[in-house]
N, CA, C and O of each residue as an XYZ file, in Angstrom:
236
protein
N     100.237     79.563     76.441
C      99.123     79.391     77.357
C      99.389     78.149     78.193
O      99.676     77.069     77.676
N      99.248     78.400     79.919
C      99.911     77.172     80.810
C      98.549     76.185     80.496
O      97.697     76.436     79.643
N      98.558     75.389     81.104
C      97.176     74.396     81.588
C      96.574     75.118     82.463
O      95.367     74.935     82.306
N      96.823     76.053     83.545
C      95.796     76.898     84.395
C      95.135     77.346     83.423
O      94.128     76.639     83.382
N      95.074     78.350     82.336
C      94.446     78.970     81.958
C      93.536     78.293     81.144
O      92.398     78.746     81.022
N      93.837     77.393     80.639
C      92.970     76.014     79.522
C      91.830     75.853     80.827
O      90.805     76.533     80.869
N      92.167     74.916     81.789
C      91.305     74.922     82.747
C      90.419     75.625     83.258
O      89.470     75.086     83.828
N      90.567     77.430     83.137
C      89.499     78.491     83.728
C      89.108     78.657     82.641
O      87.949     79.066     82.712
N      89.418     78.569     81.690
C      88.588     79.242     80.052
C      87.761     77.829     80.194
O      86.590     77.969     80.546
N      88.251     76.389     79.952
C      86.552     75.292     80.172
C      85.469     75.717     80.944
O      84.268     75.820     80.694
N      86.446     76.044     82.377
C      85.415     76.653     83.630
C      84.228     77.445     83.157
O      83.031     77.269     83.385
N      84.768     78.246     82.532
C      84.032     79.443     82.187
C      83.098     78.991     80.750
O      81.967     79.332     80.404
N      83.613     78.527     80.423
C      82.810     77.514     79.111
C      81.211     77.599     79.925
O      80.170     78.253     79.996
N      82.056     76.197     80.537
C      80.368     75.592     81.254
C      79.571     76.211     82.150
O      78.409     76.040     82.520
N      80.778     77.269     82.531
C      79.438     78.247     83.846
C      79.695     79.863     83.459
O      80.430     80.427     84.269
N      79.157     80.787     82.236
C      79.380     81.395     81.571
C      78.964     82.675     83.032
O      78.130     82.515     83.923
N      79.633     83.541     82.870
C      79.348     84.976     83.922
C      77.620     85.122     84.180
O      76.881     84.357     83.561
N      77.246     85.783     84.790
C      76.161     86.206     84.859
C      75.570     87.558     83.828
O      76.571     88.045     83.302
N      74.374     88.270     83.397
C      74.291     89.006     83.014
C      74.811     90.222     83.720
O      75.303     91.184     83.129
N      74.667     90.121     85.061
C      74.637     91.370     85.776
C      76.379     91.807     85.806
O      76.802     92.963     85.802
N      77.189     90.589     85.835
C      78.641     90.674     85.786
C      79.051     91.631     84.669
O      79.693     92.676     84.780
N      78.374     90.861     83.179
C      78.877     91.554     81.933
C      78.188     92.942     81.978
O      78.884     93.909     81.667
N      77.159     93.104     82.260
C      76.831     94.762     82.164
C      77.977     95.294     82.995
O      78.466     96.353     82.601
N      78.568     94.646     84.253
C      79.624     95.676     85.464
C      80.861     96.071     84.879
O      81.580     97.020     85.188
N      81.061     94.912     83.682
C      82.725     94.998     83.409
C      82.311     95.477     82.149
O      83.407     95.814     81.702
N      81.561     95.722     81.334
C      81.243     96.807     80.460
C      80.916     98.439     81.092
O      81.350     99.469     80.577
N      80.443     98.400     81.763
C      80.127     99.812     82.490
C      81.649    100.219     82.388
O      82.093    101.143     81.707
N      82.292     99.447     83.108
C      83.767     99.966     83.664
C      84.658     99.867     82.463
O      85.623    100.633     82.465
N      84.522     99.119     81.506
C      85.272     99.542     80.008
C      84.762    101.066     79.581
O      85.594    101.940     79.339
N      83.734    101.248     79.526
C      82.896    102.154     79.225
C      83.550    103.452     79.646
O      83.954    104.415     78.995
N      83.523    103.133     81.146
C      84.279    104.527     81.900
C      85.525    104.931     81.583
O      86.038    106.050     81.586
N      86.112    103.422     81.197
C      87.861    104.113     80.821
C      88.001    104.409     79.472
O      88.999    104.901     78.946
N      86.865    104.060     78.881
C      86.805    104.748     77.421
C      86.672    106.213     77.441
O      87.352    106.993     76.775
N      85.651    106.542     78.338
C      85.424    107.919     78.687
C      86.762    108.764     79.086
O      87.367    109.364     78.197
N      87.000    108.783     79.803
C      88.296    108.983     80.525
C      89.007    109.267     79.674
O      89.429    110.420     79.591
N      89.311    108.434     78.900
C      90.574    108.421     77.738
C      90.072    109.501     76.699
O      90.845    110.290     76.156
N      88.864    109.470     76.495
C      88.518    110.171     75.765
C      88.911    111.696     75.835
O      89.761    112.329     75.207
N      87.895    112.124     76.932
C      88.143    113.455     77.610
C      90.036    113.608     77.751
O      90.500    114.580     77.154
N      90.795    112.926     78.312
C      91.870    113.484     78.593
C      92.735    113.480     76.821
O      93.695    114.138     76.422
N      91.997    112.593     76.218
C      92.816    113.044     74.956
C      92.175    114.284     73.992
O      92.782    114.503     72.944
N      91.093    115.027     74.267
C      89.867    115.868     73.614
C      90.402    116.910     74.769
O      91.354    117.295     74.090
N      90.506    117.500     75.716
C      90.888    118.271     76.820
C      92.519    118.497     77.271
O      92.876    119.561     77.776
N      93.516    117.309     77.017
C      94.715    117.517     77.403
C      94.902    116.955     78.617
O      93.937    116.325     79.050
N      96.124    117.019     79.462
C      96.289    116.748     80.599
C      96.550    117.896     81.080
O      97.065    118.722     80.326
N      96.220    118.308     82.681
C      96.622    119.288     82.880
C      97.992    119.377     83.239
O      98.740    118.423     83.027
N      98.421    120.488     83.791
C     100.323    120.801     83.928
C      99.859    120.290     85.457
O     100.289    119.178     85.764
N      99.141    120.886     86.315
C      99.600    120.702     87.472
C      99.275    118.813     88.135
O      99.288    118.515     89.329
N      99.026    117.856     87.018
C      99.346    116.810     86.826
C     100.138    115.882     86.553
O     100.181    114.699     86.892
N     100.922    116.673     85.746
C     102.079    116.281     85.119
C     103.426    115.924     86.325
O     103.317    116.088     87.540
N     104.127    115.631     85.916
C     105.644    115.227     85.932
C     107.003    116.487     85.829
O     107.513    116.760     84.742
N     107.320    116.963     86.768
C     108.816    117.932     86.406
C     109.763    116.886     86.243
O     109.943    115.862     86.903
N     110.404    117.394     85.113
C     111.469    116.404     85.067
C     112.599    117.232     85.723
O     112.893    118.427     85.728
N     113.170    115.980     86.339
C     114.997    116.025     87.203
C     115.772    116.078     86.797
O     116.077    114.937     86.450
N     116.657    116.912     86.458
C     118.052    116.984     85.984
C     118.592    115.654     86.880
O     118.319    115.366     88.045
N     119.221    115.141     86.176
C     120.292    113.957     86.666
C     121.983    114.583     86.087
O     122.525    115.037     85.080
N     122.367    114.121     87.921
C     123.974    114.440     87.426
C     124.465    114.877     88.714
O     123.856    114.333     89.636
N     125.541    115.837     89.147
C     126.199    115.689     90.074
C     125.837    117.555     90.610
O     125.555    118.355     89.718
N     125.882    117.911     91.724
C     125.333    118.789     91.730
C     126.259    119.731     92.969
O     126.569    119.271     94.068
N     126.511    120.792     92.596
C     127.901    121.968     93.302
C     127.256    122.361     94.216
O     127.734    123.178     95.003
């Protein structure tokens, strides 16, 4: 850990977020919880996915 970061973690000590902040960046944990959820309960679809490339020299 540099000294920048010592310095914004005091910062933040003495002037702690607002309520309205922590509900925003919980909402948005929230959502990528969701997200994760569904795509691991549902799958990904194929036409999302990745074709993989043959690598190599080609006639």
């Amino acid at each position: 850990m540099n000294l920048h970061w010592l310095l914004r973690a005091a910062r933040w000590a003495r002037h702690p977020p607002s309520e309205a902040r922590v509900k925003l960046v919980l909402a948005i944990i929230a959502i990528c919880v969701v997200i994760f959820g569904i795509e691991r309960i549902f799958g990904w679809p194929d036409w999302l996915g990745i074709d993989p490339v043959r690598r190599g020299m080609r006639f």
